[in-house]
TORVORO-195052 format. One record per residue (C-alpha): residue in one letter; x, y, z. Coordinates in pm, whole numbers, padded with zeros to 5 digits, always signed. Example, Ala and Ser with C-alpha at 12.3 -4.5 7.8 and 13.67 -1.06 7.14 Angstrom:
2
a+01230-00450+00780;s+01367-00106+00714;
end
This chain:
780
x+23305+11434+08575;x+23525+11535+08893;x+23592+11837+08785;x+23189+11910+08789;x+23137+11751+09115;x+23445+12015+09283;x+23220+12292+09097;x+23197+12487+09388;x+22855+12673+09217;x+22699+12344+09158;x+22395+12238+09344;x+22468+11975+09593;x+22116+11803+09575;x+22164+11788+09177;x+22376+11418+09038;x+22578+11458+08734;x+22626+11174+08513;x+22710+11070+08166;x+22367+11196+07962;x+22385+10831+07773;x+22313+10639+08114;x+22071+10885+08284;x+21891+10873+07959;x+21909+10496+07947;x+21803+10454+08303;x+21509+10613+08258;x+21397+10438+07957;x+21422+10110+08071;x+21225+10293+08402;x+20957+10366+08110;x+20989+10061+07959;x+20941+09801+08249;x+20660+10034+08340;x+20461+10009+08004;x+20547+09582+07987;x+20426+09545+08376;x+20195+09813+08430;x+19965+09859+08084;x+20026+09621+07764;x+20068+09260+07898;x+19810+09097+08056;x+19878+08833+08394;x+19947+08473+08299;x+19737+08448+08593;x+19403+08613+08580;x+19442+08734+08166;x+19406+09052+08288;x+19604+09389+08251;x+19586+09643+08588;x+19266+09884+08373;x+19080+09612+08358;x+19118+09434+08717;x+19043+09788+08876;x+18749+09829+08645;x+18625+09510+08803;x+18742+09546+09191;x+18576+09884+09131;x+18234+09757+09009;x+18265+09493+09290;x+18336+09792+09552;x+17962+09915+09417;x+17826+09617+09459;x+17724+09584+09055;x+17655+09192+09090;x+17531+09050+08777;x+17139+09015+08961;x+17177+09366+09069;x+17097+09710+08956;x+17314+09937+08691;x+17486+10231+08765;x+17609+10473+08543;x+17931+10413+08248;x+18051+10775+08423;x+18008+10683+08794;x+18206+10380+08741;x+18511+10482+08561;x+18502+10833+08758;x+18533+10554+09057;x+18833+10363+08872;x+18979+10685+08796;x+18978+10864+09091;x+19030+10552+09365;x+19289+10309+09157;x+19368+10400+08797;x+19450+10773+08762;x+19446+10816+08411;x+19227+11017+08145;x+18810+10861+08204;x+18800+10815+07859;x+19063+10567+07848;x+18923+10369+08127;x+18539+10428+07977;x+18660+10273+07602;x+18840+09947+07836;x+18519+09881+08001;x+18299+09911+07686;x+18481+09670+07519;x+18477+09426+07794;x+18066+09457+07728;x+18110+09432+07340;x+18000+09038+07290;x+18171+09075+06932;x+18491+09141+07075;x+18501+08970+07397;x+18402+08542+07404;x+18276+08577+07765;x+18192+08976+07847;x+18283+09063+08193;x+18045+09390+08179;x+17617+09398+08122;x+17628+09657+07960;x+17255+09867+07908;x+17248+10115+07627;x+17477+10165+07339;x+17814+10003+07376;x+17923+09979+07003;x+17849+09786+06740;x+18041+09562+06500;x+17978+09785+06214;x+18234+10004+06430;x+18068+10243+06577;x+18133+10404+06926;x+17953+10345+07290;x+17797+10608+07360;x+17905+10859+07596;x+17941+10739+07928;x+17640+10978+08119;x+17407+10762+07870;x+17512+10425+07942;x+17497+10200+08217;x+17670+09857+08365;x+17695+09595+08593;x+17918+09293+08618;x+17842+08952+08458;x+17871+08578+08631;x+18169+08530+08438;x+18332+08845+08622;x+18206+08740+08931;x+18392+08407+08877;x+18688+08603+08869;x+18655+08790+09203;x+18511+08470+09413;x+18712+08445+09719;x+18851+08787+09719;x+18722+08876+10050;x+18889+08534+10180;x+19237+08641+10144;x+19307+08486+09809;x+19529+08688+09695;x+19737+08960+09809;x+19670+09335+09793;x+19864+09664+09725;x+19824+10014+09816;x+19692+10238+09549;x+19859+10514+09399;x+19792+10761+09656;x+19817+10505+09973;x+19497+10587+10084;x+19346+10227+09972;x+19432+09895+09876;x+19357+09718+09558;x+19416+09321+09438;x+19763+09260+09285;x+19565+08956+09082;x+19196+08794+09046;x+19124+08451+09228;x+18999+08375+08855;x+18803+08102+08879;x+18892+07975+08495;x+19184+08086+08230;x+19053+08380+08156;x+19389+08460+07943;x+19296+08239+07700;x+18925+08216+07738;x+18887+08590+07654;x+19219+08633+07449;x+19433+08993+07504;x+19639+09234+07276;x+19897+09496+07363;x+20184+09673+07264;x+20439+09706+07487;x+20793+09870+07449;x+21008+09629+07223;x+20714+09347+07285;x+20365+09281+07219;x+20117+09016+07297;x+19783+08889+07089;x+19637+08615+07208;x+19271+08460+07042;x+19002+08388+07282;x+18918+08027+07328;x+18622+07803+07466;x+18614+07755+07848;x+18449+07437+07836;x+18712+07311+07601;x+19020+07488+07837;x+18852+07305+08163;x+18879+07007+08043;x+19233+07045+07927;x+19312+07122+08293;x+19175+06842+08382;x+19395+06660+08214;x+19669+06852+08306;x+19595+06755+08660;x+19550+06430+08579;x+19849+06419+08363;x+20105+06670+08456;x+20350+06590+08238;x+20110+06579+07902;x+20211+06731+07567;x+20123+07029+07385;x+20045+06788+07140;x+19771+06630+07355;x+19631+06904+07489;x+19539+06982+07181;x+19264+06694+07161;x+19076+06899+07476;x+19200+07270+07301;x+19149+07198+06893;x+19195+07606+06803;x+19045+07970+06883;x+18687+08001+06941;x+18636+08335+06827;x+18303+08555+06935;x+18179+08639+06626;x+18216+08239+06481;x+18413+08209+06122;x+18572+07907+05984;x+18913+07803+06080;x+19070+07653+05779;x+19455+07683+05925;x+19638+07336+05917;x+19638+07094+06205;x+20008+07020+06176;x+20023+07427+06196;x+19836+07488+06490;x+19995+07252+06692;x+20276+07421+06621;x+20158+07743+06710;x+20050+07628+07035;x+20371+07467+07107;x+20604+07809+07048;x+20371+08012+07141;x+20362+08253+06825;x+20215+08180+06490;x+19900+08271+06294;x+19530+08126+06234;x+19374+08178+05922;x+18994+08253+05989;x+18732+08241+05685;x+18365+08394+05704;x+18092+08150+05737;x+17882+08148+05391;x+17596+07932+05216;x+17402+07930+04932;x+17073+08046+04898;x+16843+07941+04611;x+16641+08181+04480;x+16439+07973+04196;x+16437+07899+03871;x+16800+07856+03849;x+16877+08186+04014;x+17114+08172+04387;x+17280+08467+04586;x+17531+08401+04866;x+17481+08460+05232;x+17691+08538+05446;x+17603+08485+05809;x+17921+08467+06020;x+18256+08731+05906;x+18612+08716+06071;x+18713+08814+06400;x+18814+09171+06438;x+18668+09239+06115;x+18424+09575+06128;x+18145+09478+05950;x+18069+09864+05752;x+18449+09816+05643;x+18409+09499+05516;x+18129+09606+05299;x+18261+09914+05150;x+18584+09682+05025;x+18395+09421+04873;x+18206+09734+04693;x+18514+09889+04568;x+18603+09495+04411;x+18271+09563+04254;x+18407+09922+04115;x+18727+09826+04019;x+18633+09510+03892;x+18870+09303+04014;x+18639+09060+04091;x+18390+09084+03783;x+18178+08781+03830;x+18039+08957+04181;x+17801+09196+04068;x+17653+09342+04407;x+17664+09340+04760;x+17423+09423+05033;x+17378+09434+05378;x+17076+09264+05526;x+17162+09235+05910;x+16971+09319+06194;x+17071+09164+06506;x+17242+08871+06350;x+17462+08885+06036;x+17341+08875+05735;x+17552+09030+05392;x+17422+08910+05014;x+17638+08846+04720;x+17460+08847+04395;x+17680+08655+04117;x+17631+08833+03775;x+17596+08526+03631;x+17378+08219+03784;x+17678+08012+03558;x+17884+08102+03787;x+18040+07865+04026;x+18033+07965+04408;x+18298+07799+04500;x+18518+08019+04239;x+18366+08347+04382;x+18420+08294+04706;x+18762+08138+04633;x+18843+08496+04485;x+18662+08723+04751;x+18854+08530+05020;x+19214+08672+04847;x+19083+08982+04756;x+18885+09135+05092;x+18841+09058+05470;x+18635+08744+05448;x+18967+08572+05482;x+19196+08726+05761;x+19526+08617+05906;x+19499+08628+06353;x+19842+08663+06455;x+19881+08444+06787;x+20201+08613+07015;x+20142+08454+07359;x+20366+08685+07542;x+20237+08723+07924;x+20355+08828+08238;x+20435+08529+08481;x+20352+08539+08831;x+20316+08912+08766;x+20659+09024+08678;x+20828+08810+08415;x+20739+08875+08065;x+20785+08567+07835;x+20651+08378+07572;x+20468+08053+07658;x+20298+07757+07499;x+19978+07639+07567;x+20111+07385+07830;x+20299+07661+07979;x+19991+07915+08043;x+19787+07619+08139;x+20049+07540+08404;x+20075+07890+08513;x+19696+07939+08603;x+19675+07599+08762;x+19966+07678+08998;x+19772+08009+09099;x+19455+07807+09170;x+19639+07626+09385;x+19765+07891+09613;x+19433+08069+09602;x+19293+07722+09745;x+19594+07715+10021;x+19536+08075+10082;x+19161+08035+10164;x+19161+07710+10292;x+19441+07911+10590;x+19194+08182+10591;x+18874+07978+10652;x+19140+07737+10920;x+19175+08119+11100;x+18812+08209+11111;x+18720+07820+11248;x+18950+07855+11483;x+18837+08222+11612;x+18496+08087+11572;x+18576+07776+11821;x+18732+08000+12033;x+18377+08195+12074;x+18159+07902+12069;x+18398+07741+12356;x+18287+08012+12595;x+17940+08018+12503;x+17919+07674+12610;x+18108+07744+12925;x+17845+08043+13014;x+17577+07803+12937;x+17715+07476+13143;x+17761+07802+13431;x+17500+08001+13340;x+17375+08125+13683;x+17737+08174+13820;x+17754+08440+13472;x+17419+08615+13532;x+17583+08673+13859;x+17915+08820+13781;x+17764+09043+13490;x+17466+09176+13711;x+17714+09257+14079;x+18066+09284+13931;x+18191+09637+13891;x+18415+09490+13597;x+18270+09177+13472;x+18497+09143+13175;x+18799+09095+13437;x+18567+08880+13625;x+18473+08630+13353;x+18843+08574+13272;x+18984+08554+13625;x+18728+08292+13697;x+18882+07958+13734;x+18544+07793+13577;x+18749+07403+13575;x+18659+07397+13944;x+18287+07518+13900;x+17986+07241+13904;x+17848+07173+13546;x+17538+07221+13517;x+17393+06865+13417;x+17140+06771+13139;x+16839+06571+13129;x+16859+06501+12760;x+17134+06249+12692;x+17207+06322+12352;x+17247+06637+12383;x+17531+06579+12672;x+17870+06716+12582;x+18187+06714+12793;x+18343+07028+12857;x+18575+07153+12632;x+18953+07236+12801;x+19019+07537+12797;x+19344+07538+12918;x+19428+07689+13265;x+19022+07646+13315;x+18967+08035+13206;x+18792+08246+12944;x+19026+08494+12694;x+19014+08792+12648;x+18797+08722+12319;x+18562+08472+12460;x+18495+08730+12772;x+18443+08981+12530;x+18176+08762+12304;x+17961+08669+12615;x+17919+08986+12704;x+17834+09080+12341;x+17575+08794+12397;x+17192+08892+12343;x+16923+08825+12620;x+16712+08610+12341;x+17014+08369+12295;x+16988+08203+12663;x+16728+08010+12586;x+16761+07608+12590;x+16792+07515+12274;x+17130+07807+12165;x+17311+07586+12381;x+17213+07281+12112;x+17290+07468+11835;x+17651+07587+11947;x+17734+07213+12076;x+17611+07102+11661;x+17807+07413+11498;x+18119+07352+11724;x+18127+06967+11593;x+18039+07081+11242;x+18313+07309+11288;x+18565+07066+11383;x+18445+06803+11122;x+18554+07103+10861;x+18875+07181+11004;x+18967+06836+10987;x+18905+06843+10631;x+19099+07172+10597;x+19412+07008+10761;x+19401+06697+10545;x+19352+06926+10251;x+19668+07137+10365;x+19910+06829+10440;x+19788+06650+10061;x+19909+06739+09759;x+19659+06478+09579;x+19364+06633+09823;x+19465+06956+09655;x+19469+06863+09359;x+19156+06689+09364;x+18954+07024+09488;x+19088+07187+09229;x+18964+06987+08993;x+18638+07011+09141;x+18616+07353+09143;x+18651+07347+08762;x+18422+07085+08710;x+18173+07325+08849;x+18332+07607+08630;x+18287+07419+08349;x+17916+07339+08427;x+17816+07677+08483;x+18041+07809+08128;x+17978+07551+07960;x+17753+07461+07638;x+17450+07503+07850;x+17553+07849+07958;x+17425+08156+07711;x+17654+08128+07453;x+17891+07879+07608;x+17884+07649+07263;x+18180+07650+07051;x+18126+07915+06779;x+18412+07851+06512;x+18373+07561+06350;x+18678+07351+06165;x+18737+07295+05762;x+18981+07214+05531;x+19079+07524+05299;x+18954+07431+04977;x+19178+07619+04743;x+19069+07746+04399;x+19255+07771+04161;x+19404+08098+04084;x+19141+08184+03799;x+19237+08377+03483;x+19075+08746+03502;x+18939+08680+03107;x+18783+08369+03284;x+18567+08524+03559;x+18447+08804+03289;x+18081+08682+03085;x+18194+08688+02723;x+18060+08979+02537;x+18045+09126+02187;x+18167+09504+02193;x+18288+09730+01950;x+18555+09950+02096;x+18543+10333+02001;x+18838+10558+02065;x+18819+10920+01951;x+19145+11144+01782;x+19159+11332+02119;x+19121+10977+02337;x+18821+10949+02469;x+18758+10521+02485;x+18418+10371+02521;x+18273+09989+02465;x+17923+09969+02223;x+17685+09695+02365;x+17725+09427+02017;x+17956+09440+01712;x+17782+09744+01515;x+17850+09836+01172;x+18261+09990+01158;x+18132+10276+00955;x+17806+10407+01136;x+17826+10766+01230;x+17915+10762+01580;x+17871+11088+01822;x+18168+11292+01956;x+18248+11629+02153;x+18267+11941+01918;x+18576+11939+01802;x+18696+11523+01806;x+18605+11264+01548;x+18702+10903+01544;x+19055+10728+01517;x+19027+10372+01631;x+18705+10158+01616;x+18700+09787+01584;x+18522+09476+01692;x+18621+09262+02022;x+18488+09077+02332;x+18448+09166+02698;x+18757+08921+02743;x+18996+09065+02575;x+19318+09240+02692;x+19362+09581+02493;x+19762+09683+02422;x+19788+10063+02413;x+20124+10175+02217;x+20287+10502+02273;x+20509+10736+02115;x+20733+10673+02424;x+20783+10320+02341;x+20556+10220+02633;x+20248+09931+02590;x+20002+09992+02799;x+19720+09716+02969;x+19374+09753+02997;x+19110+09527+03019;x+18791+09548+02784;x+18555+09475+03038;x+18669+09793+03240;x+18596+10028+02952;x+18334+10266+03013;x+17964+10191+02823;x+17907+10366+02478;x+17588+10571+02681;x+17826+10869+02657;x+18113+10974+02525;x+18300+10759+02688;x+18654+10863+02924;x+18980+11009+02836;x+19210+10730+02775;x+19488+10879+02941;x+19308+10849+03312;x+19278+10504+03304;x+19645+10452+03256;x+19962+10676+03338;x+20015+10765+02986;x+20178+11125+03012;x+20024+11415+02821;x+20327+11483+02572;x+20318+11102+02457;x+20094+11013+02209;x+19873+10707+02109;x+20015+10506+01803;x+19825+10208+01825;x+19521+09962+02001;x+19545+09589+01951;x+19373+09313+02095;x+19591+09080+02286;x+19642+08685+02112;x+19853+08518+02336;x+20144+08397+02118;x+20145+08687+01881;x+20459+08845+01810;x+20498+09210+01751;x+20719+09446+01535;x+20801+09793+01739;x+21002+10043+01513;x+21108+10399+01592;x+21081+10712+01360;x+21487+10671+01268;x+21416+10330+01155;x+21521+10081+01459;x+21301+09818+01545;x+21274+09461+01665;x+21059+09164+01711;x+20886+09105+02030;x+20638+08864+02177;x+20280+08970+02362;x+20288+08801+02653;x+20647+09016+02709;x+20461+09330+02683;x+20123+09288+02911;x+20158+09522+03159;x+20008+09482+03553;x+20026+09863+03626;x+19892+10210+03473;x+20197+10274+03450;x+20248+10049+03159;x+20597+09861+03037;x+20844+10057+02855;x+20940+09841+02556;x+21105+10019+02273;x+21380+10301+02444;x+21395+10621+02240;x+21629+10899+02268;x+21595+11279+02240;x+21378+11369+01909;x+21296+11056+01828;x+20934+10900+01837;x+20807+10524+01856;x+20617+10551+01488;x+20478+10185+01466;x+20386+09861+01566;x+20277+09566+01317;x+20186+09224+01401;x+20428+08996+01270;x+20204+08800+00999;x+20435+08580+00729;x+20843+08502+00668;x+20950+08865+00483;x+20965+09252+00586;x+20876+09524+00367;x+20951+09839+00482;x+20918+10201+00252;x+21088+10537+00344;x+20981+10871+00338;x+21167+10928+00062;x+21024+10656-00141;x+21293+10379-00034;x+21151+10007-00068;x+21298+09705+00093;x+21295+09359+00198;x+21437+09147+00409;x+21362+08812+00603;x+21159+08795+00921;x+21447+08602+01085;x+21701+08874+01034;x+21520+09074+01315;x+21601+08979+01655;x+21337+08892+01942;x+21395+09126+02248;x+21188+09237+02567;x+21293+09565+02567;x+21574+09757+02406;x+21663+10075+02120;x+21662+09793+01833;x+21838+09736+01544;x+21888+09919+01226;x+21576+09797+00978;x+21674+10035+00695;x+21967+10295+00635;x+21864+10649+00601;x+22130+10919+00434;x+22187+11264+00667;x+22126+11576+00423;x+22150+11920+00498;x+21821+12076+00598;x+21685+12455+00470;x+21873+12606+00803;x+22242+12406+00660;x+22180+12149+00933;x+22231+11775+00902;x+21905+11592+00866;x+21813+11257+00829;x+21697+11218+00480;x+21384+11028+00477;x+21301+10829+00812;x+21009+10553+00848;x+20733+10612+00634;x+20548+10238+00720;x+20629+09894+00723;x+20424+09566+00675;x+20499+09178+00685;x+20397+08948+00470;x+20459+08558+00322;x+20711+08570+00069;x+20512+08303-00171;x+20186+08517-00175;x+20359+08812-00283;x+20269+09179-00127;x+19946+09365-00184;x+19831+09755-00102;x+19617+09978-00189;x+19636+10234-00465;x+19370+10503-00362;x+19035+10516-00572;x+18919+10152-00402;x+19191+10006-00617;x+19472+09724-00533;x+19744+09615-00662;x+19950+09284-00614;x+20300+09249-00677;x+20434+08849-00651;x+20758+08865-00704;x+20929+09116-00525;x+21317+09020-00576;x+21425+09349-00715;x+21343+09459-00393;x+21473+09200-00162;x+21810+09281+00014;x+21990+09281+00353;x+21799+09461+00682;x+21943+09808+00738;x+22044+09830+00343;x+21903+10142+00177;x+21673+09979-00066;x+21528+10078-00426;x+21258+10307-00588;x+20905+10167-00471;x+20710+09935-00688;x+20501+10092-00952;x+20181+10207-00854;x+20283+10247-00494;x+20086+10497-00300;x+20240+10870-00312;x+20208+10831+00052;x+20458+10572+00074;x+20183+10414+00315;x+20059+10023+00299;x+19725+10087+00382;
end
């Protein structure tokens, strides 16, 4: 470092220093800037600086709510250019959603044309729209002009702008914020003002009250498009109490009877936040992908209000269960986040409670009262000042009319005048009599000198004089009041809580959409409900073709009608089952495979390829189909002759990707799976090896190579390689005391009860099949 500062060619105006400070300097510069300046609203208006420009700027227009509109482009082009100089489309999408009565509980713009809608669409551009501020933004800038508050220069210096809103009520929580700030963010749900009025009161009333009590005055959110808020008590008082947590927010449904049994759900209030054209296309893909198979449509009915139908596919069907499933399964159950991370008086980021912001708005009403009430004390006194010499002129009016009309400077003359000494002029009327006031050394300042001069012809008549001696003593009566108001805490605190009185009368339920919107309930939980459960039970008869394409046939139709199939395919698998049922897909890979009957395509067509509905890769092959029977047990064997017992519920797999089950090694193939059906194993070769063995010899595994089920001898093959001689032909179960059937070809069967001569230890090599047994050393 020294030796760059002696650098003789270095730059004297340029600072070296270490690049890990300079850089951290700066982003902590950045950082502050983005937490103060753009992401966290004001504890004490609820606003961030976008949107208290966008209002001071509509006020500079004079865009009162009972006024005209001016144009979305004038207005930000104004915010832009005078106080917030960044891009007009930034400041134009801030302003549109403070018009956007779906978004905002109490909208601070009128907003004429298109601002948006809650199916998600845009405003319009801003040469087509127009706006104006609302009463509830006006309650926010009352008593601006009366030194409320204090102002700033803008960026350039060439004006001044409001460092915070008077705010007439917490507008923090009444219309909620979000933001993201560097290493913080805020989100904060908008509540009722009627409901946070009345919880100042209290706080007035009460300073020392607990969260836990406000809560009686502030139950939850009261978000603008309605819902149900089924979070816990117990859990939003803690929420309110830290100051982060989460509501959960339901849409508002009902049933509607449609006759003769029939009913359809309506759904006529959805979640905050929550675009409506989203929502819809999710609950249509639960449709699709069936994951919800007891909803069989949805449709959107809204105009102005909302209005979305859910048709059941069955009128069995409980609603309750439904919507129980739709509320885990789409938006029509969401999760707000509450973060109430806000900037205290302006420059302190932290996290309060409800108490906390509460207290923090209250405090700033308070020195927006002290701050007028000075201000009005200042224009009272000024005012008295004038009215003083008015009367004085009046009580000497001739000696004035004299001084004005011959005095080459009758401003110095006025004010050199010693007018204690002069003769009052007296009055006939005796109430109207009034002393003199003092004025001191007996003459006029420099202001009072100024105002009579200033005075018009009109006002000398009689009765002016009246009026100023009734405004001065009205005028005194109110800084009386102001002084007691100044000098009592209690007197304070009492105006205060007048002023939101009147708040909460004009906000309140009688004001347009002042009512509480989200209503309270319990969350009645249903019961996680089996898939099978929510499916209408239907004959099918599943088809699966040699190439595997699977379809479902409407019924149970006869196994050996002549089905249709692309040139080329023919059929493999076809058997009876139900729209219920679970179908296990077995691979050469050793993996089983999920899917559920109900999602099979209809028999119409041909039906899809198997191997698009689950991950099954294209160098595996299809062994076997079964239909899933919860406590069946399975026996998986590979092509050298491994195998082992395992049950079905350890096999049903949640993804297309399947489970992998039996492990297989290079050239080797899972060959078969049998349900396990009786006490004994019979298993035949290639080579024409029979054997038994007991069921219980086999051991029960989720997934593994196996054991050895029969021993097969390595010969040399027609190339003098080793070879296993034989491998798995097939292999069968059966009950020991029934003896072991199959069939011999020609519609013929044989039965064989005593099998002893073939009966030996698992992975033995066994004997010469029976006679009789197929040349195809196959079962069936």
């Amino acid at each position: 470092m020294s030796d760059l500062l002696d650098d003789p060619n270095m730059n004297p105006t340029e600072i070296a220093e270490p690049l890990r400070r300079a850089i951290g300097e700066r982003y902590l510069t950045y950082a502050l800037s983005t937490i103060m300046h753009r992401a966290l609203p004001d504890a004490r208006d609820g606003l961030k600086p976008v949107h208290r420009r966008i209002l001071y700027a509509m006020r500079e227009l004079r865009l009162s709510s009972s006024g005209g509109f001016r144009k979305s482009a004038k207005i930000s082009g104004d915010v832009m250019g005078n106080y917030h100089p960044h891009g007009d489309a930034a400041i134009y999408d801030a302003m549109a959603r403070l018009a956007q009565d779906f978004n905002v509980r109490y909208p601070l713009v009128d907003g004429q044309g298109n601002f948006g809608n809650i199916d998600g669409d845009n405003p319009a551009a801003s040469r087509y729209t127009e706006a104006r501020m609302t009463a509830a933004a006006e309650a926010l800038l009352e008593g601006l002009n009366e030194d409320a508050v204090d102002f700033r220069e803008n960026y350039d210096g060439t004006l001044t702008e409001p460092v915070v809103l008077p705010a007439a009520f917490p507008n923090l929580l009444a219309n909620g914020a979000a933001g993201i700030a560097v290493g913080m963010a805020t989100n904060i749900p908008p509540h009722n003002i009627e409901e946070l009025c009345n919880a100042c009161l209290h706080l007035i009333k009460a300073p020392d009250a607990r969260d836990d009590t406000l809560l009686q005055y502030v139950p939850g959110p009261d978000f603008p498009t309605g819902g149900v808020l089924v979070e816990p008590k117990e859990s939003i008082a803690e929420s309110y109490r830290t100051g982060r947590g989460s509501f959960r927010l339901r849409a508002k449904w009902e049933v509607e009877d449609l006759g003769r049994g029939t009913w359809q759900i309506v759904v006529t209030e959805i979640p905050y936040q929550v675009q409506k054209s989203k929502l819809i296309e999710k609950l249509a893909e639960v449709i699709q992908t069936k994951k919800v198979p007891i909803l069989a449509d949805v449709r959107d009915e809204s105009a102005d209000d909302i209005r979305v139908i859910l048709e059941p596919k069955s009128k069995n069907v409980d609603p309750q269960v439904l919507m129980g499933t739709l509320f885990r399964n789409s938006d029509l159950e969401v999760r707000f986040s509450l973060n109430m991370n806000v900037l205290i008086d302006g420059v302190t980021p932290k996290v309060c409670s409800l108490k906390e912001v509460l207290r923090a708005f209250l405090d700033h009403r308070r020195e927006v009262l002290l701050r007028r009430s000075r201000h009005r004390m200042d224009k009272i006194d000024h005012r008295l000042e004038v009215l003083e010499g008015f009367i004085i002129a009046f009580l000497n009016l001739d000696r004035v009319i004299d001084i004005i009309r011959y005095d080459d400077d009758p401003k110095a003359a006025l004010m050199a005048e010693d007018w204690s000494l002069k003769r009052v002029r007296a009055t006939s009327e005796k109430d109207y009599a009034s002393p003199l006031p003092s004025t001191g050394e007996g003459e006029l300042t420099e202001v009072q000198a100024e105002a009579i001069l200033n005075m018009r012809l009109r006002s000398l008549r009689r009765l002016e004089e009246i009026e100023l001696i009734r405004e001065r003593d009205a005028l005194m009566e109110e800084r009386a009041a102001l002084e007691d108001l100044l000098a009592s805490d209690s007197v304070q605190w009492a105006r205060i809580s007048e002023e939101l009185r009147e708040t909460r009368k004009k906000f309140g339920r009688d004001y347009e959409g002042g009512a509480r919107r989200t209503q309270f309930a319990e969350a009645t939980e249903v019961e996680e409900v089996p898939l099978e459960a929510m499916i209408e039970r239907e004959p099918i008869t599943v088809v699966c073709s040699q190439m595997g394409w699977i379809r479902a046939m409407t019924g149970h139709i006869d196994l050996t009608r002549e089905l249709k199939f692309k040139d080329g395919d023919g059929p493999r698998f076809t058997f009876h089952a139900e729209t219920t049922d679970k179908l296990l897909i077995f691979a050469t890979n050793g993996r089983f495979y999920t899917v559920q009957a109900s999602n099979l395509p209809g028999g119409r067509g041909m039906g899809e390829p198997l191997r698009l509905m689950v991950d099954l890769p294209n160098e595996a092959e299809i062994i076997e189909i079964l239909i899933h029977k919860p406590g069946q047990k399975l026996l998986v064997a590979s092509s050298e002759g491994n195998g082992f017992m395992v049950a079905e519920e350890d096999i049903l797999a949640q993804t297309r990707t399947g489970k992998q089950v039996l492990n297989v090694g290079d050239g080797v193939k899972a060959q078969l799976v049998r349900p396990i059906a009786g006490d004994h194993v019979a298993i035949v070769s290639q080579n024409g090896k029979f054997l038994v063995f007991p069921v219980e010899e086999l051991p029960e595994m989720t997934r593994g190579k196996g054991v050895r089920l029969q021993k097969y001898n390595m010969a040399r093959g027609r190339q003098g390689m080793l070879e296993l001689d034989g491998g798995l032909s097939d292999i069968t179960t059966f009950t020991w005391a029934d003896g072991l059937s199959w069939e011999m070809g020609g519609g013929k069967t044989r039965h064989e009860p005593d099998l002893t001569e073939w009966l030996g230890k698992r992975a033995s090599v066994g004997k010469k099949a029976p006679y009789g047994f197929p040349r195809s050393f196959k079962f069936t």
